[in-house]
C-alpha positions as CSV (number, residue, x, y, z in Angstrom):
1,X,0.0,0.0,0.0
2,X,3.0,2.4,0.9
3,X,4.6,2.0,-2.7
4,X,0.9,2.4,-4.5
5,X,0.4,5.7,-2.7
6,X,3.9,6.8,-3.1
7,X,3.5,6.3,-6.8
8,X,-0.6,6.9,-7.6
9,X,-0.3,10.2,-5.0
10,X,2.4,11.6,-3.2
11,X,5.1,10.7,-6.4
12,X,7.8,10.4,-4.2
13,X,10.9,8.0,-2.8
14,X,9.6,4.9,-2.0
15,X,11.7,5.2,1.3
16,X,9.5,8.0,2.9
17,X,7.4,6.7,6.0
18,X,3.6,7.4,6.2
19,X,2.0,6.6,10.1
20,X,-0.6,5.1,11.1
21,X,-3.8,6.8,12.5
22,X,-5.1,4.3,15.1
23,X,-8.4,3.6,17.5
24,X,-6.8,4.8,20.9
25,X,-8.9,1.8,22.2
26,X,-6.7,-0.5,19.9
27,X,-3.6,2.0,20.8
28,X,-1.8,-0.6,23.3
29,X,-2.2,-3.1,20.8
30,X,-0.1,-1.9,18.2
31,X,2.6,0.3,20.9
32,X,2.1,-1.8,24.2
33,X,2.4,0.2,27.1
34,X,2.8,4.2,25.8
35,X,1.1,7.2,26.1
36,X,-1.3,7.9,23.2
37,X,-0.1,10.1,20.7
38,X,-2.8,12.8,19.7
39,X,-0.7,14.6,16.8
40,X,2.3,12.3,15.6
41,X,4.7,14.2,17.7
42,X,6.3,11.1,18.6
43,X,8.1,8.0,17.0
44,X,7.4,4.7,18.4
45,X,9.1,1.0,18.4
46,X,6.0,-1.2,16.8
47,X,5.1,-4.1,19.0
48,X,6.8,-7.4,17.2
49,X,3.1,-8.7,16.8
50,X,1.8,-5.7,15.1
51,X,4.0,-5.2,12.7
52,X,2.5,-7.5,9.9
53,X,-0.4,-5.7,10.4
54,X,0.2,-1.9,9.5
55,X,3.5,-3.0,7.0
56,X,3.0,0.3,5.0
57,X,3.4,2.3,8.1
58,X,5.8,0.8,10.0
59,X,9.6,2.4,9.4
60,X,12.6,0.6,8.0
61,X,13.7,0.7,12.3
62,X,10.5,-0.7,13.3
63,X,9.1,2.4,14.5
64,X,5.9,4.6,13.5
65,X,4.6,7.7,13.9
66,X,1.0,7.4,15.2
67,X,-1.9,9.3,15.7
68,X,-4.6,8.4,18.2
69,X,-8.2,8.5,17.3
70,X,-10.7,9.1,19.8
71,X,-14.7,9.2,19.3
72,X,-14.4,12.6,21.2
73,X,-12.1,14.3,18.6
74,X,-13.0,12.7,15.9
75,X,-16.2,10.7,15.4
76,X,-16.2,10.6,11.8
77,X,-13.1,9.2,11.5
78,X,-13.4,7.2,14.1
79,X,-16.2,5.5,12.7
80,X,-14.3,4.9,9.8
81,X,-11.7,3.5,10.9
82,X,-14.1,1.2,13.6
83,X,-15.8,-0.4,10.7
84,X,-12.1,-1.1,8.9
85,X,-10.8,-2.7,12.2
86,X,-14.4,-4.6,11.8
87,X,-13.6,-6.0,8.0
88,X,-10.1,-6.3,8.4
89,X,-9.0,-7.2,11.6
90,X,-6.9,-4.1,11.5
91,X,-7.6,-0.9,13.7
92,X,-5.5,1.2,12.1
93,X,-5.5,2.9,8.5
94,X,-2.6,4.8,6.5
95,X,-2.0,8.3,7.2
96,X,-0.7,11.2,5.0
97,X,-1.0,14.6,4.0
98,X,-3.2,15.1,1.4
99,X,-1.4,16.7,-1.0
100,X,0.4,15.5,-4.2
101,X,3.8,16.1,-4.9
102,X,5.4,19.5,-4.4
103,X,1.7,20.8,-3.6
104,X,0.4,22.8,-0.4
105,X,-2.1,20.4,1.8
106,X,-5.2,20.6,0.5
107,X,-7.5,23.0,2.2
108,X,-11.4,23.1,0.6
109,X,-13.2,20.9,-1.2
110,X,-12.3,22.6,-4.3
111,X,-8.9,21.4,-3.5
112,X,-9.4,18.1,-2.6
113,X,-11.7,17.4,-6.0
114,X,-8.7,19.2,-8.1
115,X,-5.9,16.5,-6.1
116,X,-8.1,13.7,-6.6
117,X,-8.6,14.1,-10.3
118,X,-4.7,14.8,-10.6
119,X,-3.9,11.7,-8.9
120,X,-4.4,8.0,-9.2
121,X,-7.1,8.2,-6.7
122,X,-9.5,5.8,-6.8
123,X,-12.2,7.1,-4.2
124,X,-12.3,10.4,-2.3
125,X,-14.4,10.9,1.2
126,X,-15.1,14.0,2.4
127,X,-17.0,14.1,5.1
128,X,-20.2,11.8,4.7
129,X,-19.7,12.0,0.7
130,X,-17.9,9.8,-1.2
131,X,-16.2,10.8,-4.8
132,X,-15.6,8.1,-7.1
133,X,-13.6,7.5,-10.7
């Protein structure tokens, strides 16, 4: 997954890390005993276990760069990621910028819907909408 979105979105070195955004009810799971981590401000050693499980976030050193998701900061997203963890096993998704390569972040919807048809994309949600190709 890291290499398809290095190459369908971001156009970069296959090298560069992405993190993970995890439930924080999942959070121990994936970094045992650590403090949550609200903003990736933090690296942390994957647990052994956990590794195979979020591969395309996960550094060359075994460490990521998480974010915690709560249902009080983020419902929406929480939610989604809830009903991957349900399908998948997995509580955890990928998580970048959105922005293609030597872009600013995307920062309306008129953005997003311009990065999406620049990029190989295949489905865009913002908020409860989803965009499709």
């Amino acid at each position: 997954m890291r290499d398809q979105v290095n190459s369908a979105v971001k156009f970069r070195e296959p090298w560069r890390p992405f993190a993970p955004a995890v439930l924080a009810e999942e959070f121990a799971t994936y970094f045992g005993p650590e403090p949550a981590v609200y903003f990736m401000e933090r690296t942390l050693p994957v647990r052994d276990e956990a590794r195979n499980l979020i591969p395309a976030a996960v550094h060359i050193d075994g460490t990521a760069r998480p974010q915690t998701v709560t249902v009080d900061t983020n419902p929406l997203f929480h939610r989604l990621i809830t009903r991957f963890r349900d399908r998948t096993g997995v509580a955890a998704v990928l998580n970048t910028s959105f922005n293609l390569a030597e872009e600013p972040i995307v920062c309306s919807p008129q953005d997003a819907i311009r990065s999406f048809y620049s990029s190989g994309l295949d489905l865009l949600v913002m908020g409860n909408r989803v965009l499709t190709k």
